[in-house]
Every structure is written in structure tokens, then in C-alpha cells.
C-alpha positions, 0 to 999 in steps of 0.5 A: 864770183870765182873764175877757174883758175885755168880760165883765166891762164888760157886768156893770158897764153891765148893773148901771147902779150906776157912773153912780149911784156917780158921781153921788154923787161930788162935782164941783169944778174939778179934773178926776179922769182915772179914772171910777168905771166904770173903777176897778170894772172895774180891781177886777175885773180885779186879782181875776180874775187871782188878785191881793189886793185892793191899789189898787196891782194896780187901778193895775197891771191898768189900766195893763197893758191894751191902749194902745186899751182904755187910751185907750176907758176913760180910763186914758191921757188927752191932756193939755197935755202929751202923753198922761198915763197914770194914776198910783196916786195918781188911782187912789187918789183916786177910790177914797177919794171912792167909799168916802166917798159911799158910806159913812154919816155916822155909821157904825153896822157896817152898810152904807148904802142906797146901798152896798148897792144898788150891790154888790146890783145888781152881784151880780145883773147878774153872773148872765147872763139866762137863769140869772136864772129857773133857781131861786128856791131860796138857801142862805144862810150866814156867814162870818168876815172879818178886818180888817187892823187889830190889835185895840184894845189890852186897855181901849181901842177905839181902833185902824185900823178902829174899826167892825171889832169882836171876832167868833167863828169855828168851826175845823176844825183841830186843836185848839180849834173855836171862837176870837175874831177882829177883823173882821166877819160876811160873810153871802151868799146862793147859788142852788141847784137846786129839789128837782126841778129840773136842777142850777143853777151855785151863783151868789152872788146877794146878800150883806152885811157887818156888824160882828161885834156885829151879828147876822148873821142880822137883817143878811141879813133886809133884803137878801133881803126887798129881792128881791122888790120887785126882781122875784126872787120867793123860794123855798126858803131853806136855813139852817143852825140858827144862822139857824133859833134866831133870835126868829121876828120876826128871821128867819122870819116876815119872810121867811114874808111875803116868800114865802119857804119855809124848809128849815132844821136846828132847834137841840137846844133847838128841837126835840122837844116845845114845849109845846101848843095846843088840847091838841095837841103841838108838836113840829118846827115841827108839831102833833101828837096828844096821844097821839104816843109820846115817843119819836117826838116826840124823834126827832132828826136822823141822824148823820153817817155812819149805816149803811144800816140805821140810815137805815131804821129812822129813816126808819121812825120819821119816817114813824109820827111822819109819821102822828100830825101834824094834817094842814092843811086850808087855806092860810095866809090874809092874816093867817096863820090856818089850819086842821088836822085831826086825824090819825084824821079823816084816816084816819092812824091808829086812835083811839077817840075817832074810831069811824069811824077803828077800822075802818081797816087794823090797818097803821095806828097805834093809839092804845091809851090816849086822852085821858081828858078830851079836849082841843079837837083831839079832839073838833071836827072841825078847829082853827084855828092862829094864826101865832105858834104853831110861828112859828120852827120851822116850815118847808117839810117835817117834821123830820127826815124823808127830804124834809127831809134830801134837801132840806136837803142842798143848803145846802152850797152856801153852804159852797162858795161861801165856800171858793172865796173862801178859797182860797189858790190863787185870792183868798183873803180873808184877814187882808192880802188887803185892807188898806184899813180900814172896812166900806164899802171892804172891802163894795166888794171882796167884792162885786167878789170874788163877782162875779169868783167868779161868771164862775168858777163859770158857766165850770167848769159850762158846761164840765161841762154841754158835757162831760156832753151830750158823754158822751150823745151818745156813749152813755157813762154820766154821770161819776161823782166819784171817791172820794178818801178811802180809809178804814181799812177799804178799806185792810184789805180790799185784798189785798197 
């Protein structure tokens, strides 16, 4: 699908990142026919009609533009000659001088201040203004990218791309579902709808690169703590476990204090009981009552798949373990201190040690064998919590509860956005899509990809949106998505 060449000058004049990558570039007396405004615009425009990320496309989209628009944009220049048009070879120039300026001095795996800023500021100028303010929700994930580089020879590191490094991936082919490959962790955050509000195209709103001896999730911190001194306040952000197993100092409690909420799946070894504080039980990212049944307090997740009435009972379970936890009674103050109250002062539940909670209703839990000696949490009317207790596990609706589980279903948003950029149909991003080698000219083309996979998804929703309000005003019903997977037993219940 072909996007308006307009579209895409207005993203690149509304991030204001060519004239900074332009100044970075040095000037000497030979006159260089191609801007940097020009050569993003020539990137966008190879990946918009489905090309690899290959200079000589850059050079093929440009020069196969209207002969005005080659002229507005510097693409044909009057010489002493006559009119020269541009050669792959100033395309190729320009393109060395921007991955220079741009790159580190002394590359480490990781993106410079200034590259980063130039493809952050892209990403976000791709979002049009009024789909700025729709959510403040992400669901962040990463992804594996291969270099075009063969990998060092057994014994060496030398080789084509000596920042690239050895990574793991997960499969879902037969087979093995894990396997090494050479290249680097693409991370990106995508916007999701609020639990409550309208749906939202699911947009690519930052991203980074890194080495694969990088951590993915300590590279992503800096990139969505930046957003707030942007002016993008942050929400929910949804992560899977691998972001939620991280040391706390690495991934939730920076992101705690920019403000954001965290909607995560705990790993098998974060979940159940963790030991305690002021005798109360940690469990899921929660404190609860020392005399909590076990089996509640190692209720795990559902499984994919779960029939009507295994959903039920779980979720009766959820509810009862919902019951035992020590409710709060402040907000976090500005050092991360609060204050939770037991569940039986609460009225939640029955307990002996609290005698005006044993004339509730019998449809409350009661606790039939109290502490003998009763612990801090039993006996004073509220406790305080430091910040360092439950820091990783902690989060934004009880685990695994039905809140937890409707909310947390929207990370899969971050799995879409990469399968759009994998798609062989469109601009897959595998091992040959690009062949320029490093970090910094590779970062340049995702970003340029993600932005390019932006005007895709904002078409397909407002066509989607306009086709709904159609079936409104004809009273039809909302479409619904057909099943596309037929099972054994549908096939077993259709008659011949």
C-alpha cells in the first residue's frame, strides 16, 4: 500500500530530527546534492511500497518520483553542465555521513543520545495529534533481528558487524523452541487502548536496538523514562514475565517513579509465597494474612485454553485469596511509604483476634486457627510498607485475578506490532532485508520501518472505524471476527 508522499514530508518536518541530524554532518567545500531530509524521505518511501532496506531502492524511490517533486526535493539539481540527477553514489554518501555523526565514538551495543532522539522523535511525529492524547497505556515486548553479518568464526570475534553478538529467540516451529542467532534484541513499545476506554490503533511509539549481550529490558528503561520529560505522561505498561524477573532497580521501580503502572505475568519463581513482613505473607506482589490457606496463596495463573467452569472456580478462588490481602489505607508518599490494614479490621473476613470482625455474615472467610503469637499485623490497627517490600512483583491489579487477566490480555499488541514487520508479504525484517552492517544504520531503518508500519495501521483502523459507524447507522450489529480455526471436534459434530 502506497502512502501520499506528503504524508510522509509532514512526519519528517513534524519530528524536526532532519535539521538536527544535519547539523551534526560535516561541511567542507565539496557541495553534497542529497539532504538528510531528503534521504529519510527516500527510506520511507522504499519501505512503503514493500522494498528491503537496500540504498539502491533509496536511490530508485527518488529518482522515480514526479520531475517537480525531484527538483522541490534536491533529487535533480542544475549544474554547470545541465541538470544532474542523483547518483546511488551521493546516495550512499550521505547515508555513510548520517550513520557516522550519529554513531558513537566508541561503540558499546547501545544507541547514542543522539540517535536515539532523532528515531524517537520520528516515531512520535508519526502519531497524527489528536491519536497523541487516546492512551497513555504500552505494551512493550522484544524481538530478535539478524545481522547480515556471518558470525565470528569458533575462537574469533572478528567479523562484518563486530557490535552484533550471539542472542537467543524462541520458536514456534516444529521442533526445538529455542535457538541462538547473530544480531541484536529490537525492543518497541506500542500504544493500547485503557482498560476502559475506546479501542486505539495499536501505534509503535518508541523503540530501541541493542546488542544481544545487552539486557533488553535495562535498554527499554531509559527510552520510556524519557517520556515523561517529553510531555507523554505513562500509564499502564504491560510486560510479559521476561521484563517482570528483572532485579527491581532494573525495571520496576524506575518506571514506579516515572509514573507508570505495571500490568505484568509474574515468572513461576515470582510467584506464590515470598517470604514476609511484620508477619504478614508476601505473595504476587501482595501482603497477606498470616493465616491465608496455601492453597490460595499459590494460585497460579489459568492455562491456555481453560473451559467455562475451570474460569469459574479460578476466579472463585481469586476472589477468596482477594479477601485475605491487607487492603491499603494511603497512597505511596514521596518516598514510597504506605500504610495497609488488616483484612478482618477491613470487614473481609472472620478472625478471632479481631472480635468486632466475628459478628459479620458466616459468607465471609473465617479464620479458624489464628496465630498463636500474633505478629505486628495482628495486633496494631495498620502497618507501614516500605518501598523495597514486593518492589518487583508489585503491580497495578492482584495476581492472577479476572482484573489482572482482562487487562493483561492487551499486551498482545506488542506481538502484532512485530508480526507486521516480519511479514513476508510487506517489509520483513529478516537476515538480508538489510545488509548495511552495525547498530547505528540498522536503528535508522526500524525506525523508519515503525514509522512506515504506523501510516499502515492508522489507515486499516480508520477504515475499520468508518465501516463500523457505517453498520450503526444502518442498524446492523457490530462485525464480528470469523473463526478461522475449525477444531476436531467441530469437524465431529458436523454432519455428513
Amino acid at each position: 500500500m502506497s502512502i501520499p508522499l506528503t504524508r510522509l514530508e509532514g512526519i519528517i518536518d513534524g519530528s524536526g530530527a532532519a535539521p538536527r541530524a544535519e547539523a551534526l554532518l560535516p561541511t567542507g567545500v565539496r557541495h553534497r546534492q542529497l539532504r538528510v531530509r531528503t534521504l529519510l524521505l527516500g527510506m520511507m518511501l522504499a519501505l512503503a511500497d514493500d522494498r528491503p532496506a537496500h540504498l539502491t531502492r533509496v536511490h530508485a524511490a527518488l529518482t522515480a518520483l514526479p520531475a517537480e517533486d525531484q527538483a522541490r526535493l534536491g533529487v535533480t539539481e542544475n549544474w554547470r553542465g545541465g541538470p544532474h540527477p542523483l547518483t546511488y553514489r551521493q546516495t550512499e554518501r550521505t547515508f555513510n555521513l548520517l550513520a557516522d555523526a550519529l554513531a558513537k565514538d566508541h561503540p558499546g551495543g547501545a544507541p547514542s543520545d543522539h540517535l536515539a532522539g532523532v528515531c524517537d522523535d520520528l516515531l512520535e511525529a508519526s502519531i497524527p495529534g489528536p491519536r497523541k492524547d487516546a492512551s497513555t497505556a504500552l505494551a512493550v515486548d522484544w524481538t530478535d533481528v539478524e545481522t547480515f553479518s556471518r558470525p565470528p568464526p569458533r575462537g574469533t570475534k572478528e567479523c562484518a558487524d563486530p557490535e552484533a553478538s550471539w542472542g537467543h529467540r524462541n520458536s514456534n516451529l516444529p521442533g526445538p523452541k529455542g535457538e541462538l542467532f547473530f544480531g541484536y534484541y529490537h525492543s518497541a513499545a506500542t500504544m493500547v487502548r485503557e482498560e476502559t476506554g475506546p479501542p486505539v490503533p495499536e501505534l509503535a511509539r518508541r523503540m530501541t536496538l541493542t546488542t544481544c549481550h545487552l539486557d533488553p529490558a535495562r535498554a527499554l528503561v531509559p527510552v520510556l523514562t524519557r517520556m515523561p520529560a517529553a510531555g507523554i505522561p505513562l500509564g499502564d505498561v504491560l510486560a510479559d514475565s521476561g521484563y517482570a524477573h528483572r532485579d527491581a532497580t532494573a525495571w520496576a521501580i524506575p518506571l514506579r517513579a516515572a509514573g507508570a503502572q505495571l500490568i505484568q505475568d509474574l515468572h513461576p519463581s515470582d510467584r506464590g509465597p515470598q517470604g514476609t513482613h511484620a508477619g504478614a505473607i508476601i505473595a504476587n506482589g501482595n501482603l497477606h494474612c498470616p493465616a491465608t490457606p496455601r492453597t490460595l496463596l499459590e494460585l497460579q495463573p489459568l492455562p491456555r485454553g481453560a473451559t467455562p467452569d475451570e474460569i469459574t472456580a479460578h476466579d472463585t478462588r481469586a476472589g477468596e485469596l482477594a479477601r485475605h490481602k491487607l487492603g491499603r489505607t494511603s497512597a505511596d508518599d514521596t518516598d514510597g511509604y504506605h500504610r495497609i490494614m488488616c483484612p478482618a479490621v477491613m470487614s473481609k473476613i472472620r478472625c478471632p483476634l479481631r472480635p468486632p470482625s466475628m459478628t459479620l455474615s458466616r459468607d465471609r472467610p473465617e479464620i479458624l486457627t489464628p496465630p498463636g503469637h500474633p505478629p505486628a499485623c495482628c495486633t496494631q490497627q495498620t502497618i507501614t510498607v516500605p518501598p523495597q517490600v514486593a518492589a518487583k512483583t508489585r503491580q497495578k491489579h492482584d495476581y492472577p485475578s479476572p482484573a489482572h487477566r482482562r487487562s493483561y490480555a492487551r499486551r498482545t499488541a506488542s506481538e502484532r506490532t512485530f508480526s507486521t514487520i516480519k511479514d513476508p508479504a510487506t517489509n520483513s525484517i529478516a537476515r538480508g532485508w538489510c545488509r548495511l552492517m552495525g547498530l547505528t544504520p540498522l536503528y535508522l531503518w526500524l525506525a523508519c520501518a515503525l514509522t512506515v508500519r504506523n501510516q499502515r495501521i492508522l489507515d486499516a483502523f480508520e477504515t475499520r472505524q468508518a465501516a463500523a459507524a457505517r453498520r450503526a447507522a444502518a442498524g446492523l450489529p457490530p462485525k464480528t471476527r470469523r473463526r478461522r480455526r475449525q477444531t476436531l471436534a467441530m469437524l465431529a459434530a458436523t454432519p455428513p
